[in-house]
N, C-alpha and C positions, 0 to 999 in steps of 0.2 A: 504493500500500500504506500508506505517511504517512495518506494521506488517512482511508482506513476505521478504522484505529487512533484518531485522532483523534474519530471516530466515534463511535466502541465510549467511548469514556472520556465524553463529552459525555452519552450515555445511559442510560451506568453510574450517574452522578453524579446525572443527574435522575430516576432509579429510587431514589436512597437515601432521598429523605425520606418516604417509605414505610415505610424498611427498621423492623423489629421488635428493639428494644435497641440498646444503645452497646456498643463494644470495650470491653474493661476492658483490654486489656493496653497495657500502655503502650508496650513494644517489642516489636519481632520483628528475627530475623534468619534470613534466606535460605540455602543454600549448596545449589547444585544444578550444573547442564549443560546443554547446549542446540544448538542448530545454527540456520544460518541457509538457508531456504527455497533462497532463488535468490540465490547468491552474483554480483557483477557481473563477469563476463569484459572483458575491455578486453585491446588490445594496442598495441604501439608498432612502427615502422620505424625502421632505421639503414640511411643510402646511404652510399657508401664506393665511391674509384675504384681499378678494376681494367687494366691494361692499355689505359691510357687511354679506358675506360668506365665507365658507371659501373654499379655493381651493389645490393643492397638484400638485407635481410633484415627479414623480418617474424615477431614474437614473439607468440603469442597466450595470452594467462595466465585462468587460475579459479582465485581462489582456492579454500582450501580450507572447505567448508561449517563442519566442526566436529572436536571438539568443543569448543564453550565452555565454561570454567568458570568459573561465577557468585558472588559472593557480595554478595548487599545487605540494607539494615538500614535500620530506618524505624523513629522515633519518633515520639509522639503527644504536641503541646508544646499547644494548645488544643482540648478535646473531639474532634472528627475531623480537627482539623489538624492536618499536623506536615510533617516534612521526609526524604528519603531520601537515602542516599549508597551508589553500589553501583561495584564493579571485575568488569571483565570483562576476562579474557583469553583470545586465541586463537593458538596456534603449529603449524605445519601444513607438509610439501612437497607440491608436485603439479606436477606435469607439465607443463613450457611447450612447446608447439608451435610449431616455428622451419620456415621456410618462406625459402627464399633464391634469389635470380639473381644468378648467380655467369658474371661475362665470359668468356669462351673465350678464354685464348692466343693463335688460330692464326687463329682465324675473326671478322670485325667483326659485330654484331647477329644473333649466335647464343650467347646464355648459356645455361647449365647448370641446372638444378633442383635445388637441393638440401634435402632432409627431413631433419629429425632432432629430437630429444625430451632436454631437458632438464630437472633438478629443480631446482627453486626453493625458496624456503623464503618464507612470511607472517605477519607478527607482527603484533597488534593488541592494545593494551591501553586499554581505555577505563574513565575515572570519570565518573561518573552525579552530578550535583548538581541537584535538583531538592524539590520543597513537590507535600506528597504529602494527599492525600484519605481516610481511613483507618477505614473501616465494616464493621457488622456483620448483613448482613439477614438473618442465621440464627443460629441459637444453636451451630452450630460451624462457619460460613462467615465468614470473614474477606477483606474486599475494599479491596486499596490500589490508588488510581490516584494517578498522577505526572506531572509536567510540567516539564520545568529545561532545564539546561545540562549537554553530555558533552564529555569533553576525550579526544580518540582520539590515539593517538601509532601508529603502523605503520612497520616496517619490513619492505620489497620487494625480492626479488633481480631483475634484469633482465638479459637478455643483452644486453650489447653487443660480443660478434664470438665468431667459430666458429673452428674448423679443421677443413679437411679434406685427404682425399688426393685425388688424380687422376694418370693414368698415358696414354700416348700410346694414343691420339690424343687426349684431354682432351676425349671428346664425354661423360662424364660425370664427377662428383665424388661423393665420398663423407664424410657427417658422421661426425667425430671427438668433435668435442666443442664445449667453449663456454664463451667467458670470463664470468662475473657480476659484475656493479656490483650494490651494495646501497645503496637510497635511505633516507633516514628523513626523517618530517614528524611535527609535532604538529599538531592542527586542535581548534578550539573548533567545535560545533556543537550543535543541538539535539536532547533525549530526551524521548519522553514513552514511558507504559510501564500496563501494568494487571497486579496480580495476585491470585490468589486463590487462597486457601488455606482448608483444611482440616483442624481439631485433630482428631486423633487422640486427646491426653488434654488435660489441663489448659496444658501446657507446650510439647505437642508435635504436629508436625503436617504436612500436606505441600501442595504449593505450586505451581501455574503461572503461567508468567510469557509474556505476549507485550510487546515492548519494542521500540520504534526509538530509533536513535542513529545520529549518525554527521555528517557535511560533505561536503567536496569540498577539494581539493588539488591541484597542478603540479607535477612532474616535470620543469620545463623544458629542465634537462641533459641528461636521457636520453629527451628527445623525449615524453611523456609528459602531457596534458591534460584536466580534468576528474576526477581519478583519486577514486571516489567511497569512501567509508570506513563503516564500518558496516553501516546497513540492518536488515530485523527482523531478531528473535533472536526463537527459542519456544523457551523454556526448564523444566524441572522440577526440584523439588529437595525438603530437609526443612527444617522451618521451627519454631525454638524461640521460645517466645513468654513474654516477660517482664512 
């Protein structure tokens, strides 16, 4: 998905010296919403001994798509260059799927099955630092593409252990609930981003945005590897323009 984005900006860019007029306006600023397509699922295991065996729980998480809320600002420091600076934030619960083998008391190499569903919570706040591209191939079509650095900060709830009950004979158990550990990381990684807008009047106007951001990070402590951060965002919003 990196890949055809990069795409899309590489032939944006070599369409413009075509384009028909320069921007006049020297700033814009963005404020919109957004989601992300195909949020990345990932999950973690915790093994843990039972009655001298051992048992496992496995957590399977998606974050939550949306809603983002956007805002970015792009200046125009030489003829179509300049620079952008945007914050995205996302806060969300969804539903983690706990999947567990849980040892028998009574019986060696016959554990228990147990389901159960808990809510988690996802935070991500990312800033957009990036030297942005900044044309006009229409007399009220405004097109910025961008290229930088994003600094994503996320905070993750996980489970690390349950409770349940069970009753004689303990051929099965039953989910109660579940303890959550909250992890945080900051991550530097890379943004590139295209958007285009349309004035409505002199000042004002409306605005799509397709965007990648994002890295990769470790959870080491709670078992947890690769843990990816970002990814596209398609976003819309209203866009005043200075």
């Amino acid at each position: 998905m990196r890949a055809i984005l990069v795409s899309s900006l590489i032939l944006v860019c070599a369409g413009s010296a075509s384009a028909q007029g320069t921007n006049r306006s020297r700033a814009a600023i963005t404020v919109g919403a957004g989601y992300t397509p195909s949020p990345q699922t990932f999950s973690n295991t915790i093994t843990f001994e039972s009655f001298s065996e051992e048992g496992s729980l496995t957590t399977v998480y998606t974050p939550k798509k949306g809603p983002w809320i956007d805002t970015n600002a792009v200046i125009r420091v030489w003829r179509n260059l300049g620079a952008s600076v945007g914050v995205s934030f996302l806060r969300g619960s969804t539903p983690a799927q706990i999947t567990g083998s849980i040892p028998h008391p009574l019986q060696v190499n016959h554990p228990r099955t147990l389901i159960g569903t808990e809510s988690v919570q996802h935070t991500e706040t990312v800033v957009n630092l990036a030297a942005a591209y900044w044309f006009q191939p229409g007399g009220r079509t405004d097109v910025v593409v961008s290229a930088g650095a994003s600094i994503t900060s996320v905070s993750q709830d996980f489970v690390s252990d349950v409770t349940y009950s069970q009753t004689f004979p303990y051929d099965e158990v039953a989910y109660e609930g579940a303890t959550v550990t909250r992890g945080t990381r900051t991550v530097v990684g890379v943004d590139v981003g295209m958007e285009i807008g349309y004035r409505l009047a002199r000042h004002v106007g409306v605005a799509g945005v397709a965007r990648y951001s994002g890295g990769t990070t470790d959870f080491t402590d709670i078992g947890v590897s690769g843990f990816k951060l970002g990814g596209l965002r398609l976003e819309g919003g209203v866009r005043l323009l200075f």
